[in-house]
Backbone atoms as SQL, in Angstrom:
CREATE TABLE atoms (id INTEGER PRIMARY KEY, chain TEXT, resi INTEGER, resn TEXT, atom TEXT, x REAL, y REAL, z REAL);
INSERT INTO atoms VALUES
  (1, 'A', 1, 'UNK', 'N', -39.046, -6.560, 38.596),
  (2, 'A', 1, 'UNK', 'CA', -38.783, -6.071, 39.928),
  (3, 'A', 1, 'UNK', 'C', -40.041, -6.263, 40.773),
  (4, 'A', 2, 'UNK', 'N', -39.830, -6.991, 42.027),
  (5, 'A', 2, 'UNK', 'CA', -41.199, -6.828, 42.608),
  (6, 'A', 2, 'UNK', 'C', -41.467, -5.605, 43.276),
  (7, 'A', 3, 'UNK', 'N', -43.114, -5.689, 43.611),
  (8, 'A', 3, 'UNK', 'CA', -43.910, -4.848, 44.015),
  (9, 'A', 3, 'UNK', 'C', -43.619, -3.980, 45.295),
  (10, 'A', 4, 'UNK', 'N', -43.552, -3.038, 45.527),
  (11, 'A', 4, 'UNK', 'CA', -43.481, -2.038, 46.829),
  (12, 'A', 4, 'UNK', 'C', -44.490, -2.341, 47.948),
  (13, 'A', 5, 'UNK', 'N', -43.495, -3.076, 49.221),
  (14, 'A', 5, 'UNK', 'CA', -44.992, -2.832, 49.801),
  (15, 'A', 5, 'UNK', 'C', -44.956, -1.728, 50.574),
  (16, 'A', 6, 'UNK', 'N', -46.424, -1.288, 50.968),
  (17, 'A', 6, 'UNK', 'CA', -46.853, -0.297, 51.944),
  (18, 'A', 6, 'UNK', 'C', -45.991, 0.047, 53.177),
  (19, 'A', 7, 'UNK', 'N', -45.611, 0.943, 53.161),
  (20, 'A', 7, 'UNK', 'CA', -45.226, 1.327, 54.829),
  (21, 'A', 7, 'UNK', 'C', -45.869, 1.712, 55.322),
  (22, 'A', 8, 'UNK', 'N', -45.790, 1.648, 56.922),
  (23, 'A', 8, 'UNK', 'CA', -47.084, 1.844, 57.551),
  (24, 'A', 8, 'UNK', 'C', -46.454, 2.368, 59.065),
  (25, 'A', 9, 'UNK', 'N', -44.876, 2.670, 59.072),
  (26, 'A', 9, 'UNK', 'CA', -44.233, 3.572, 60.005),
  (27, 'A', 9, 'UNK', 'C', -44.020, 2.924, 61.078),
  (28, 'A', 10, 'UNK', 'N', -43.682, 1.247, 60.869),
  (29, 'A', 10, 'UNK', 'CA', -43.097, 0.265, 61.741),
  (30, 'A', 10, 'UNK', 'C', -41.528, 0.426, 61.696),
  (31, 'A', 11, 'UNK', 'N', -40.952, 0.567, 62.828),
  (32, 'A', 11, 'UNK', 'CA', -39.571, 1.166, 62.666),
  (33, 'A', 11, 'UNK', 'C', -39.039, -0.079, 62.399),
  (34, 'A', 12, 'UNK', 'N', -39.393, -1.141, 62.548),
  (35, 'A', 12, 'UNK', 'CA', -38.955, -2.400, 62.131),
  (36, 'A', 12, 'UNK', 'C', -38.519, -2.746, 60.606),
  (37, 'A', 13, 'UNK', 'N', -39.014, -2.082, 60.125),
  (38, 'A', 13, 'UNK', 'CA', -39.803, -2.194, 58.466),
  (39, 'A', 13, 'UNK', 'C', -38.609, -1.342, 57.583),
  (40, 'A', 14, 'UNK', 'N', -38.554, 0.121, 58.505),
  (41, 'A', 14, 'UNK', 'CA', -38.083, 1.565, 58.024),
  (42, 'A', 14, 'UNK', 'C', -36.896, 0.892, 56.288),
  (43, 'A', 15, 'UNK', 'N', -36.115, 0.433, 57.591),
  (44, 'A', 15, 'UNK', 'CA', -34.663, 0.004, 56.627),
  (45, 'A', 15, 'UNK', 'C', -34.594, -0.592, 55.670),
  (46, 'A', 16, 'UNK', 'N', -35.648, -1.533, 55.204),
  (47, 'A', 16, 'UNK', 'CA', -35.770, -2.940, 54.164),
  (48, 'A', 16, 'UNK', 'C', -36.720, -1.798, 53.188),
  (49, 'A', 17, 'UNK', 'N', -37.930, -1.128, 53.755),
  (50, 'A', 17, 'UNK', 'CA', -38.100, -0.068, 52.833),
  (51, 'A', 17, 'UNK', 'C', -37.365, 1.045, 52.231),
  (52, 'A', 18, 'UNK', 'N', -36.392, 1.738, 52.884),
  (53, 'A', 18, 'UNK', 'CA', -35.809, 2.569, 52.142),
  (54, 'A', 18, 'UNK', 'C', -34.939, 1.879, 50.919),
  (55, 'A', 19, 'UNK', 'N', -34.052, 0.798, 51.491),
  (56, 'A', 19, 'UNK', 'CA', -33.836, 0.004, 50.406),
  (57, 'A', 19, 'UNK', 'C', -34.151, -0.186, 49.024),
  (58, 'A', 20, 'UNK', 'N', -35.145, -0.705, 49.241),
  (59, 'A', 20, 'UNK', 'CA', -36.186, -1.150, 48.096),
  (60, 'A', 20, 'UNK', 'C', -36.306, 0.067, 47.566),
  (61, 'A', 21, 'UNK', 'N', -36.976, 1.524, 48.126),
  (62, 'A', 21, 'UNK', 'CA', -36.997, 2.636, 47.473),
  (63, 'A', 21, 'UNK', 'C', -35.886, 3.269, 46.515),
  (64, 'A', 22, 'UNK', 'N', -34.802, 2.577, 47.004),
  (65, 'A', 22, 'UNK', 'CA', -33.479, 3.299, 47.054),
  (66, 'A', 22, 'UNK', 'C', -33.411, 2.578, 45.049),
  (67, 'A', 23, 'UNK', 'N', -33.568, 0.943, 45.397),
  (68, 'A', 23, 'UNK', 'CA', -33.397, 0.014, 43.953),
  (69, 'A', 23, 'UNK', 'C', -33.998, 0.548, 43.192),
  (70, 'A', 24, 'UNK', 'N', -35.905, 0.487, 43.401),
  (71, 'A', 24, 'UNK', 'CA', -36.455, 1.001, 42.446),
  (72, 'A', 24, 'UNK', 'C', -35.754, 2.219, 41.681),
  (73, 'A', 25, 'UNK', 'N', -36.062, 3.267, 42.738),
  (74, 'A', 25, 'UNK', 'CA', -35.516, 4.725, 41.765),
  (75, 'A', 25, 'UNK', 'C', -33.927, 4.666, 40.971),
  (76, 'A', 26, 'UNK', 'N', -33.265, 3.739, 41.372),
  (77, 'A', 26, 'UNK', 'CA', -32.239, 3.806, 40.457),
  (78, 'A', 26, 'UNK', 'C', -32.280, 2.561, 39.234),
  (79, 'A', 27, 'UNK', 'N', -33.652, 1.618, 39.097),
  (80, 'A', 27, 'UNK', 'CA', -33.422, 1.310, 37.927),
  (81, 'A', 27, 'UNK', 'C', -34.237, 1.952, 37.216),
  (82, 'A', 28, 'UNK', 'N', -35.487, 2.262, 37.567),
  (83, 'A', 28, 'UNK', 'CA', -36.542, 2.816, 36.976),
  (84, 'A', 28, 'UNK', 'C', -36.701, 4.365, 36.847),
  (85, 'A', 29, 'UNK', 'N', -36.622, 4.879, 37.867),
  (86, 'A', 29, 'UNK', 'CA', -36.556, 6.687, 37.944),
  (87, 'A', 29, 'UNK', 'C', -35.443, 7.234, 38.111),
  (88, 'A', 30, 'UNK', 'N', -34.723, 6.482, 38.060),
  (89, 'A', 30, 'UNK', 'CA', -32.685, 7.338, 37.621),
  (90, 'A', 30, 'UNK', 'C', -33.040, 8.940, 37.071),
  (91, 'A', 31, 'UNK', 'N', -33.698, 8.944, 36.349),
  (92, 'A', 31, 'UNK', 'CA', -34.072, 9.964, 35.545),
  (93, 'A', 31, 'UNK', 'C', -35.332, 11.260, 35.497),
  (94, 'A', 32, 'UNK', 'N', -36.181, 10.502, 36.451),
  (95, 'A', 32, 'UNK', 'CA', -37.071, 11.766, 36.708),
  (96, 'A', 32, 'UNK', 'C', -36.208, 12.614, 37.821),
  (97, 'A', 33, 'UNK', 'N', -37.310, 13.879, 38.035),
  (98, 'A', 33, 'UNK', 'CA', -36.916, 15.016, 39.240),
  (99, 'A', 33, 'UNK', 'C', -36.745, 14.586, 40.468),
  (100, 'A', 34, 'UNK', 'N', -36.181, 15.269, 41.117),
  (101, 'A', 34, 'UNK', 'CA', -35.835, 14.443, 42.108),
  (102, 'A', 34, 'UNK', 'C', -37.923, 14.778, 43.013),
  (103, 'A', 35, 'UNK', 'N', -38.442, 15.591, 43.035),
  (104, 'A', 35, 'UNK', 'CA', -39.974, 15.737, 43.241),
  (105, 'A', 35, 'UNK', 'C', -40.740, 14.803, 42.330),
  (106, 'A', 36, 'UNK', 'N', -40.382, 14.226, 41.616),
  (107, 'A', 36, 'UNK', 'CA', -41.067, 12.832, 40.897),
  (108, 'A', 36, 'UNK', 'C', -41.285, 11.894, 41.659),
  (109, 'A', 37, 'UNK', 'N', -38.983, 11.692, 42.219),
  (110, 'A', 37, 'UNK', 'CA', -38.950, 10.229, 43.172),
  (111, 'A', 37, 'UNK', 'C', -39.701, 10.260, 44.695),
  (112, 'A', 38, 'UNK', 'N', -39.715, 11.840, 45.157),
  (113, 'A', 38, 'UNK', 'CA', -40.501, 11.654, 46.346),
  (114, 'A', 38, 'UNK', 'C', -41.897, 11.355, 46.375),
  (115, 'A', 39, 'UNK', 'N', -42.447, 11.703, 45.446),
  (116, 'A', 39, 'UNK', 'CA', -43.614, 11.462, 45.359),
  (117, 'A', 39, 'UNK', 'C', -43.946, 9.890, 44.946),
  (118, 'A', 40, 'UNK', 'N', -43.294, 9.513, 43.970),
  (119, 'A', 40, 'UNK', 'CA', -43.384, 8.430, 44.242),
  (120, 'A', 40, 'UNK', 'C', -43.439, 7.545, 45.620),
  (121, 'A', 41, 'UNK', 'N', -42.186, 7.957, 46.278),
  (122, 'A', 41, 'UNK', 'CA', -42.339, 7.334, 47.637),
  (123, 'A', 41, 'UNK', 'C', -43.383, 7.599, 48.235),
  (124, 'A', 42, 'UNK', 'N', -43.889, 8.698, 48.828),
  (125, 'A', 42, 'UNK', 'CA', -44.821, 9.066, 49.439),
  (126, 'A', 42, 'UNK', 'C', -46.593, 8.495, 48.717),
  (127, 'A', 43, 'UNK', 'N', -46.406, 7.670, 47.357),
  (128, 'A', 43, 'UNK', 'CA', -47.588, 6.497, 47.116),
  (129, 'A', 43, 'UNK', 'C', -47.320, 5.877, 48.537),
  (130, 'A', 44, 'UNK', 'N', -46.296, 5.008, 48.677),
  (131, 'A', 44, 'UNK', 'CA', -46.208, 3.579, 49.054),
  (132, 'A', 44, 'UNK', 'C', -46.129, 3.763, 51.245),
  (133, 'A', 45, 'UNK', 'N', -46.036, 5.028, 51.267),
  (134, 'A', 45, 'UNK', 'CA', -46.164, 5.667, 52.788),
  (135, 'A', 45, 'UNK', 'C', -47.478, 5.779, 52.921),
  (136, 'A', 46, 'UNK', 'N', -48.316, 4.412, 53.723),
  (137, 'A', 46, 'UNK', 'CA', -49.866, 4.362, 54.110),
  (138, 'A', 46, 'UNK', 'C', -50.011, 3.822, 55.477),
  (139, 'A', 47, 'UNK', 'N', -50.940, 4.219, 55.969),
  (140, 'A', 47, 'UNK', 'CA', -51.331, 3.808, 56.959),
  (141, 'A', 47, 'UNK', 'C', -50.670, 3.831, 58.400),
  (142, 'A', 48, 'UNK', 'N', -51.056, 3.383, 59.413),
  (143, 'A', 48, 'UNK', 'CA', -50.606, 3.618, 60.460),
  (144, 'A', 48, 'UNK', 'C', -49.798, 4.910, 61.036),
  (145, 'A', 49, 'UNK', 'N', -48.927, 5.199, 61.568),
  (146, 'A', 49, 'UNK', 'CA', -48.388, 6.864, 61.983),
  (147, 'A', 49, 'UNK', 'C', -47.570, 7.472, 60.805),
  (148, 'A', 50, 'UNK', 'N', -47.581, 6.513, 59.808),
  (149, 'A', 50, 'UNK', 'CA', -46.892, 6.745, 58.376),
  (150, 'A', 50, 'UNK', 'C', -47.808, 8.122, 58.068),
  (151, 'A', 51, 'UNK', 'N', -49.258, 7.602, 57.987),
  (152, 'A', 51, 'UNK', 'CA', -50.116, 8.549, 57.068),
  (153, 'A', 51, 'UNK', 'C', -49.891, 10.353, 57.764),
  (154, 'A', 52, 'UNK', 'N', -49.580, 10.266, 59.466),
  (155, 'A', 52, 'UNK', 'CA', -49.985, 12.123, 59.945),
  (156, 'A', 52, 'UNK', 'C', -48.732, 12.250, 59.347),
  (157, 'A', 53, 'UNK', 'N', -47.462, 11.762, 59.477),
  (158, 'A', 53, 'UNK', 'CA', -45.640, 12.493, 58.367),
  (159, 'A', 53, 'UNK', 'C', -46.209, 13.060, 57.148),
  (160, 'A', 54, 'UNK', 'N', -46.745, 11.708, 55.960),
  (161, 'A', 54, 'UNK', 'CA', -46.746, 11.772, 54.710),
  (162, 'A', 54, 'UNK', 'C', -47.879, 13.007, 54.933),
  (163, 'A', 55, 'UNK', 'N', -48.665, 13.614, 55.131),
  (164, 'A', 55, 'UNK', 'CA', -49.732, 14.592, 55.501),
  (165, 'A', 55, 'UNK', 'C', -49.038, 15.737, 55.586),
  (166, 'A', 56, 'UNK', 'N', -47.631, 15.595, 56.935),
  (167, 'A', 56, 'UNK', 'CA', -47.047, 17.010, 56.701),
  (168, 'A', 56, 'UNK', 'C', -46.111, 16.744, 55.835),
  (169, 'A', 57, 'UNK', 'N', -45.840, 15.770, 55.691),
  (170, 'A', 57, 'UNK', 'CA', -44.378, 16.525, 54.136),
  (171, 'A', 57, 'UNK', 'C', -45.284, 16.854, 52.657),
  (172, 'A', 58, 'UNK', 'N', -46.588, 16.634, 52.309),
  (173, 'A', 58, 'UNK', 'CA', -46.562, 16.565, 51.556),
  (174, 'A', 58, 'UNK', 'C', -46.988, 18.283, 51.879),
  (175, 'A', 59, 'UNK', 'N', -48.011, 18.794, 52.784),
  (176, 'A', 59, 'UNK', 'CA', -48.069, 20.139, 53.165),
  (177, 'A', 59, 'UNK', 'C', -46.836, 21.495, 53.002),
  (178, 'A', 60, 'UNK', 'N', -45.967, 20.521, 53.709),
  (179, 'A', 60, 'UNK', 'CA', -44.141, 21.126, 53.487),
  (180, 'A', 60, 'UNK', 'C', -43.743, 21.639, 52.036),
  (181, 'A', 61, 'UNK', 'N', -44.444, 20.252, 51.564),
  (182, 'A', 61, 'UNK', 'CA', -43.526, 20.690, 49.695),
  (183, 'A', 61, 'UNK', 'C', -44.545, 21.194, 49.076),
  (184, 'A', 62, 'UNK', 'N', -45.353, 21.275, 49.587),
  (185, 'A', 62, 'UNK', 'CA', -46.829, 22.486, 48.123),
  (186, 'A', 62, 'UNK', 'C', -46.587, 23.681, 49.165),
  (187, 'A', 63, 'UNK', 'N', -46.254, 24.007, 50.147),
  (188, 'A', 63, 'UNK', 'CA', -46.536, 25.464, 50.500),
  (189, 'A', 63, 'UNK', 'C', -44.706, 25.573, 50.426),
  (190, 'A', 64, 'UNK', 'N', -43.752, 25.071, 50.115),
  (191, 'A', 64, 'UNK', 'CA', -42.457, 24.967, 49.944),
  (192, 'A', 64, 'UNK', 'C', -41.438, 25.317, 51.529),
  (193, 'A', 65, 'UNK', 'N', -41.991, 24.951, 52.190),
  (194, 'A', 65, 'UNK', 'CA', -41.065, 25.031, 53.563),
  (195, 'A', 65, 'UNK', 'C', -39.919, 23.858, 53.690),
  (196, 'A', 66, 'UNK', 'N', -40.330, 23.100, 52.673),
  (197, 'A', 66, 'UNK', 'CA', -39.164, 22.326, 52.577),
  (198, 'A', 66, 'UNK', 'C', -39.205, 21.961, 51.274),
  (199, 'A', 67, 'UNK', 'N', -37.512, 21.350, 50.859),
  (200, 'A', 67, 'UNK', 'CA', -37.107, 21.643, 49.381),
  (201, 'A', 67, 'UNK', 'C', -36.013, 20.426, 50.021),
  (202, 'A', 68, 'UNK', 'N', -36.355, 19.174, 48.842),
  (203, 'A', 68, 'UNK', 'CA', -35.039, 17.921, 49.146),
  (204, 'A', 68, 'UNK', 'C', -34.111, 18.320, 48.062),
  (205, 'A', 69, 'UNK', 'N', -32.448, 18.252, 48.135),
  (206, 'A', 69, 'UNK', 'CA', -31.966, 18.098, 47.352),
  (207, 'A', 69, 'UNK', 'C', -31.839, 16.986, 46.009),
  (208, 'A', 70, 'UNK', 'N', -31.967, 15.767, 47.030),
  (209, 'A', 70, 'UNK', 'CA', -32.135, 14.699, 46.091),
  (210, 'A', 70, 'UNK', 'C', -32.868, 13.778, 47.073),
  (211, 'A', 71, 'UNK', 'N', -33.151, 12.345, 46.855),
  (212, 'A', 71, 'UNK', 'CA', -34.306, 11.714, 46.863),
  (213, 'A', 71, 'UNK', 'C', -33.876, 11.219, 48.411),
  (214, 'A', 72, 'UNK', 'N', -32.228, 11.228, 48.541),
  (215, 'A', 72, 'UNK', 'CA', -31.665, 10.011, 49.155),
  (216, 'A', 72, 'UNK', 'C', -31.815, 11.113, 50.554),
  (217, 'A', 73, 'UNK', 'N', -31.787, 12.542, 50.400),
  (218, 'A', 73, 'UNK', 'CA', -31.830, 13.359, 51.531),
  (219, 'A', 73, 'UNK', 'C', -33.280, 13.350, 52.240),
  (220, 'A', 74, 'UNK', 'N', -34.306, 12.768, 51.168),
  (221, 'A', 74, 'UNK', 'CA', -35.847, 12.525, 51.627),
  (222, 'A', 74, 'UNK', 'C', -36.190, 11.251, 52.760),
  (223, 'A', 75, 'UNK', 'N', -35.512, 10.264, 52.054),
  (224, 'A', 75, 'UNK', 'CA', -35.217, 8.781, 52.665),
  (225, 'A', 75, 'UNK', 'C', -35.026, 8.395, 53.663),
  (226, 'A', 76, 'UNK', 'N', -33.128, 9.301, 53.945),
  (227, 'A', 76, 'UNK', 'CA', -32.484, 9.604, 55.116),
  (228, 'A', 76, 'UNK', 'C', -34.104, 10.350, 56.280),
  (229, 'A', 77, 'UNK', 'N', -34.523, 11.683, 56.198),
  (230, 'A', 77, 'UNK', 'CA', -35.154, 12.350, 56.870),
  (231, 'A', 77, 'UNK', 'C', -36.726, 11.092, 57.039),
  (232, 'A', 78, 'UNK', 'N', -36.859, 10.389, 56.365),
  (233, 'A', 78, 'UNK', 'CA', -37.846, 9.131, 56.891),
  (234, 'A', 78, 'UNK', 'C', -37.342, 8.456, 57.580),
  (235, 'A', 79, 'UNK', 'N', -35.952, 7.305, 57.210),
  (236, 'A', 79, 'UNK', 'CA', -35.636, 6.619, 58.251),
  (237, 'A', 79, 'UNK', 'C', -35.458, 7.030, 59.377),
  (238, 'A', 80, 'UNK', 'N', -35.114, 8.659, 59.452),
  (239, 'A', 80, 'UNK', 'CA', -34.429, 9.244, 60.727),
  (240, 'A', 80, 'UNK', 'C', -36.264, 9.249, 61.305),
  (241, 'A', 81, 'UNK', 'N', -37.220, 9.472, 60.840),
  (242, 'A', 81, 'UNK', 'CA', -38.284, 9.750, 61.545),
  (243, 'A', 81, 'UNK', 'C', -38.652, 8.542, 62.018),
  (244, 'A', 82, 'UNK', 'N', -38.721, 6.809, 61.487),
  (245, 'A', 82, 'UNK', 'CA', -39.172, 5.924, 61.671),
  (246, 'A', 82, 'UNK', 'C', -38.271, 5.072, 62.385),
  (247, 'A', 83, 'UNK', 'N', -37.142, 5.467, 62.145),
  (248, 'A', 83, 'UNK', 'CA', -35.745, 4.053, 62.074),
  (249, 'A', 83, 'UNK', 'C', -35.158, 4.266, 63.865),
  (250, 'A', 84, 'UNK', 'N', -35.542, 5.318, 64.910),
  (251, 'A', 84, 'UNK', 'CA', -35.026, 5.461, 65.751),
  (252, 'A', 84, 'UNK', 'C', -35.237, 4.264, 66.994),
  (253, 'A', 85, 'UNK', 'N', -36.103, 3.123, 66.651),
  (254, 'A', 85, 'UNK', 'CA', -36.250, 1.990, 67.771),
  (255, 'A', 85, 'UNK', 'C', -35.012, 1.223, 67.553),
  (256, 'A', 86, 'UNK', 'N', -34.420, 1.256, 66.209),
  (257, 'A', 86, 'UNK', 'CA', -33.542, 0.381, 66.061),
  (258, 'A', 86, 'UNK', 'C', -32.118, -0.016, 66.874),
  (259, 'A', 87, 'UNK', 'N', -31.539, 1.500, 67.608),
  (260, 'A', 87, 'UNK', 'CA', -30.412, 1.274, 68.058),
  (261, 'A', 87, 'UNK', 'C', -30.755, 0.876, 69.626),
  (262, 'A', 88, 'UNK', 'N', -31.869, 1.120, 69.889),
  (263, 'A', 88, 'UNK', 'CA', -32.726, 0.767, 71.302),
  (264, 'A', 88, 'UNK', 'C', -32.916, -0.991, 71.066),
  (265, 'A', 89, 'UNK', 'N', -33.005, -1.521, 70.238),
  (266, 'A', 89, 'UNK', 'CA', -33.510, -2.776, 69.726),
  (267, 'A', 89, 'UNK', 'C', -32.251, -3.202, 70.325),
  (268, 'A', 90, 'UNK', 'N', -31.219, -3.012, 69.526),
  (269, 'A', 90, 'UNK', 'CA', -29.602, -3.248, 69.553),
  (270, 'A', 90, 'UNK', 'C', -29.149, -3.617, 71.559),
  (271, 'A', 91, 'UNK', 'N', -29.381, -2.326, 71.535),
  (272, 'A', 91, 'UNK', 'CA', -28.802, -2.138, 73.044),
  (273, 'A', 91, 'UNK', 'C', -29.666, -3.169, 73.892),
  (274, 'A', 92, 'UNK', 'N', -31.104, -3.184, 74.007),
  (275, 'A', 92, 'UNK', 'CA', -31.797, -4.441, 74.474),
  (276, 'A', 92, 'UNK', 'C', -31.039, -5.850, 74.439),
  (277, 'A', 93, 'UNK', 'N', -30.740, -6.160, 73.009),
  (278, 'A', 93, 'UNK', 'CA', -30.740, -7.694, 72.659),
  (279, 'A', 93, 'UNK', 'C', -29.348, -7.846, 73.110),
  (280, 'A', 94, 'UNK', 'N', -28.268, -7.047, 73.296),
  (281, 'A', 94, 'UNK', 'CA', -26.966, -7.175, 73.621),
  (282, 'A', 94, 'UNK', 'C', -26.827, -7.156, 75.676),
  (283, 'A', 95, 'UNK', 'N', -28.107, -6.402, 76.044),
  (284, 'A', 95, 'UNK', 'CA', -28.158, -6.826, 77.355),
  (285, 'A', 95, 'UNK', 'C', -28.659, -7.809, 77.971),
  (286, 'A', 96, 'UNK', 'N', -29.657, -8.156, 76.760),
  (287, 'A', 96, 'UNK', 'CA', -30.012, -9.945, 77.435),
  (288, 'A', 96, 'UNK', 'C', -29.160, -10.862, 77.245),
  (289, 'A', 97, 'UNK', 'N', -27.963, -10.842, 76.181),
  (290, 'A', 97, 'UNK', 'CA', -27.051, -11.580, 75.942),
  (291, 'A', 97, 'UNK', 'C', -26.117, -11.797, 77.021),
  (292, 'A', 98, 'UNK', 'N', -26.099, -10.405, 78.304),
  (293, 'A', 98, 'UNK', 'CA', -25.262, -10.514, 79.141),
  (294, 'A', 98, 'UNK', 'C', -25.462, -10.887, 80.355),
  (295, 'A', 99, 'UNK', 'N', -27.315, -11.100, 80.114),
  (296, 'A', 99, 'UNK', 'CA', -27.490, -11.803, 81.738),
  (297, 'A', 99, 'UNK', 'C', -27.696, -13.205, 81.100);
């Protein structure tokens, strides 16, 4: 399986990463906690506006103000933080199509 790359909180990026997150943990970590697979994720969350999130979620889950059910409810709450240029992207490229 190849390598994870870095996110770095390009909303461009968001979707092809959760993905990939999504493969890994179900061939490889099927089986740890579901606080295993986030953490795992939260390795590969570096740099750019990625790093102040990964800062508070990881704050969130050691003082416990937040609690994921499973990995995919962690994912979701990233893309939703990163993934929001996308439907703006959409609506752009469909209005240049019309002039």
């Amino acid at each position: 399986m190849a390598k994870l790359q870095l996110f770095d909180g390009m909303s461009s990026r968001v979707a092809e990463f959760v993905m990939r997150c999504k493969l890994y943990i179900r061939n490889k970590l099927v089986r740890a906690a579901v606080e295993a697979q986030v953490q795992w994720v939260l390795l590969y969350v570096q740099g750019g506006s990625a790093n102040v999130w990964k800062e508070n979620v990881m704050k969130e889950l050691e003082t416990g103000e937040v609690e994921y059910e499973s990995v995919e409810e962690f994912l979701l709450s990233l893309k939703k933080e990163f993934g929001g240029g996308e439907e703006e992207s959409v609506k752009v490229a469909e209005l240049r199509k019309l002039e």
